[in-house]
C-alpha positions in Angstrom: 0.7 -11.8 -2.5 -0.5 -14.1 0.6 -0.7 -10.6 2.9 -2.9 -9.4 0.5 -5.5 -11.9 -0.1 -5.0 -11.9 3.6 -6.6 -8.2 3.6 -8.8 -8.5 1.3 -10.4 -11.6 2.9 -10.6 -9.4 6.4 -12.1 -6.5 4.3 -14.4 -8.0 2.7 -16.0 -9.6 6.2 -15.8 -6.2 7.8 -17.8 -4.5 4.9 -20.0 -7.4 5.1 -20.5 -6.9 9.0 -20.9 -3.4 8.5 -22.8 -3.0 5.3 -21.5 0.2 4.1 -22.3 1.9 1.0 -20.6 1.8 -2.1 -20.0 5.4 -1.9 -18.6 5.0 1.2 -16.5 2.4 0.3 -15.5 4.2 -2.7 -14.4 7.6 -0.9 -12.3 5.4 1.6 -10.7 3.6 -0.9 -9.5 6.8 -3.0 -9.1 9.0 0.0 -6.7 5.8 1.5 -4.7 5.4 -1.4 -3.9 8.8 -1.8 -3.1 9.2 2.1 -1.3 5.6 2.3 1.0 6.9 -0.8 1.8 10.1 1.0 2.8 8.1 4.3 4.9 6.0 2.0 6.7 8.2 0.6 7.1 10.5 3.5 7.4 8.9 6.8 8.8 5.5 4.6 10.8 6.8 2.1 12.2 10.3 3.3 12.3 9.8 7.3 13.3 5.9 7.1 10.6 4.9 9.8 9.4 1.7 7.6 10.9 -0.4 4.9 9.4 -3.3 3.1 11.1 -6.3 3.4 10.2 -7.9 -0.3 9.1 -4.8 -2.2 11.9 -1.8 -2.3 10.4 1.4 -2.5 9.3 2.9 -6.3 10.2 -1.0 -8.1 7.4 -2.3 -9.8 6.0 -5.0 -7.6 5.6 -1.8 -5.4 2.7 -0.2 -6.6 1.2 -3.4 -7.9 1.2 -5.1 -4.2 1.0 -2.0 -1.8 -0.9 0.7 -3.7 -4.0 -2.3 -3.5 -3.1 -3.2 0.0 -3.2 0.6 1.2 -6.6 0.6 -0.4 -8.0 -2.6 1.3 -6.4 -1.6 4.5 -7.8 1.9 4.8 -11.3 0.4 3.6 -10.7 -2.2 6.6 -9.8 0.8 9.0 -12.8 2.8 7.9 -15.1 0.1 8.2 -13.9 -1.2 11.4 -14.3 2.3 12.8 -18.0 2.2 11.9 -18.7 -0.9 13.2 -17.2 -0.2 16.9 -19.1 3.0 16.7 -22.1 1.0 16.1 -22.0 -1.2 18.6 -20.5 1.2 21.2 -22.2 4.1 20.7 -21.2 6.0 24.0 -17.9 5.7 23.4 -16.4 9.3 22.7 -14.1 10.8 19.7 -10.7 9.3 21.0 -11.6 6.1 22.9 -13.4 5.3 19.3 -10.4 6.3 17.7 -7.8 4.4 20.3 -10.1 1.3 20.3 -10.2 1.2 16.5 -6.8 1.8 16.4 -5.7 -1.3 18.5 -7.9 -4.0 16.7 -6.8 -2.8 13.4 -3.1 -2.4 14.8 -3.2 -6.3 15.7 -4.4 -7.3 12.9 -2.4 -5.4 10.9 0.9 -6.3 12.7 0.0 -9.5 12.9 -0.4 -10.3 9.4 2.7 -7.8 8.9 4.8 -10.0 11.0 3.4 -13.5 10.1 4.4 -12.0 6.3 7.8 -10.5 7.4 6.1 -7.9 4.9 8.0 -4.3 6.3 9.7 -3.4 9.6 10.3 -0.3 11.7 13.1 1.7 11.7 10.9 4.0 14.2 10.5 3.4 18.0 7.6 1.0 19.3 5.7 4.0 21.1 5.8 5.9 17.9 4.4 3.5 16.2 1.7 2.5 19.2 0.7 6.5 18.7 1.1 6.8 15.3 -2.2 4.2 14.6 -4.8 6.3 16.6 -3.6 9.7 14.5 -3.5 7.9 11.0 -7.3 6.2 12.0 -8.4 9.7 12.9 -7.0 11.5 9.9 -8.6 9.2 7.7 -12.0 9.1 9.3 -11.5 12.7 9.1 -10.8 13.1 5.2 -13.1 10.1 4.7 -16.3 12.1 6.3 -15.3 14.9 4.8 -15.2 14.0 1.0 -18.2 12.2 1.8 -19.7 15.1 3.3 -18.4 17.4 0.5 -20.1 14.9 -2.5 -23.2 14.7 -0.3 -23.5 18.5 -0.7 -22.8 18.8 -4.4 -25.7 16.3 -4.9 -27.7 18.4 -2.8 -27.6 21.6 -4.5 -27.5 20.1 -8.1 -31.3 18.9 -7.0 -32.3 22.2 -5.6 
């Protein structure tokens, strides 16, 4: 429960830094819990690359505890994205991505460790890799939705 309130305390001051919209904030939070329950189940669950250390898979505390921290974390990630895009705007596709990737990665970890809250069954440079893909994927998904709801409200105005 202290990993959590953890996260959500981080959130909360990167979506104040950033001032995002509520949609925004809204289409990250979905689009993160649906992605961070796919990751769970797939590259947790099935392939055994990540177990948490308090919460066994599919129990109860579960999807009270994780389901909300997915959400707050892939808020974080998408916000955290938009701010280091802000204030580097030169910065291209993949060092945004990398960069992201390694602020969010240590603070991530570190409130992972500190919490003794999951470890890795999977090797440290898959794990090192496996932060700038799962940043980019959900920027990706993120912009899109967005990008799709933008339109609908478009051509219901027309």
């Amino acid at each position: 429960m202290v990993t959590l309130a953890i996260v959500a305390a981080i959130t909360a001051l990167t979506v104040l830094l950033a001032r995002m919209s509520v949609q925004r904030i809204a289409v990250a939070a979905t689009v993160g819990l649906l992605i961070g329950a796919a990751m769970d189940w797939l590259l947790g669950y099935q392939m055994g690359l990540w177990y948490y250390t308090h919460h066994p898979y599919w129990m109860p505390d579960y999807f009270y505890l994780l389901y909300p921290a997915w959400v707050l974390a892939s808020v974080m990630l998408v916000v955290l994205k938009d701010i280091v895009s802000n204030w580097m705007p030169r910065l291209g596709g993949v060092v945004l991505v990398v960069t992201t990737g390694m602020i969010a990665m240590g603070i991530h970890e570190a409130v992972g460790a500190a919490r003794d809250a999951w470890r890795y069954d999977a090797p440290v440079w898959l794990v090192l890799a496996g932060w700038p893909v799962y940043i980019w994927f959900l920027s990706f998904c993120v912009d899109k939705v967005q990008y799709a709801i933008g339109s609908a409200k478009t051509r219901r105005t027309v």
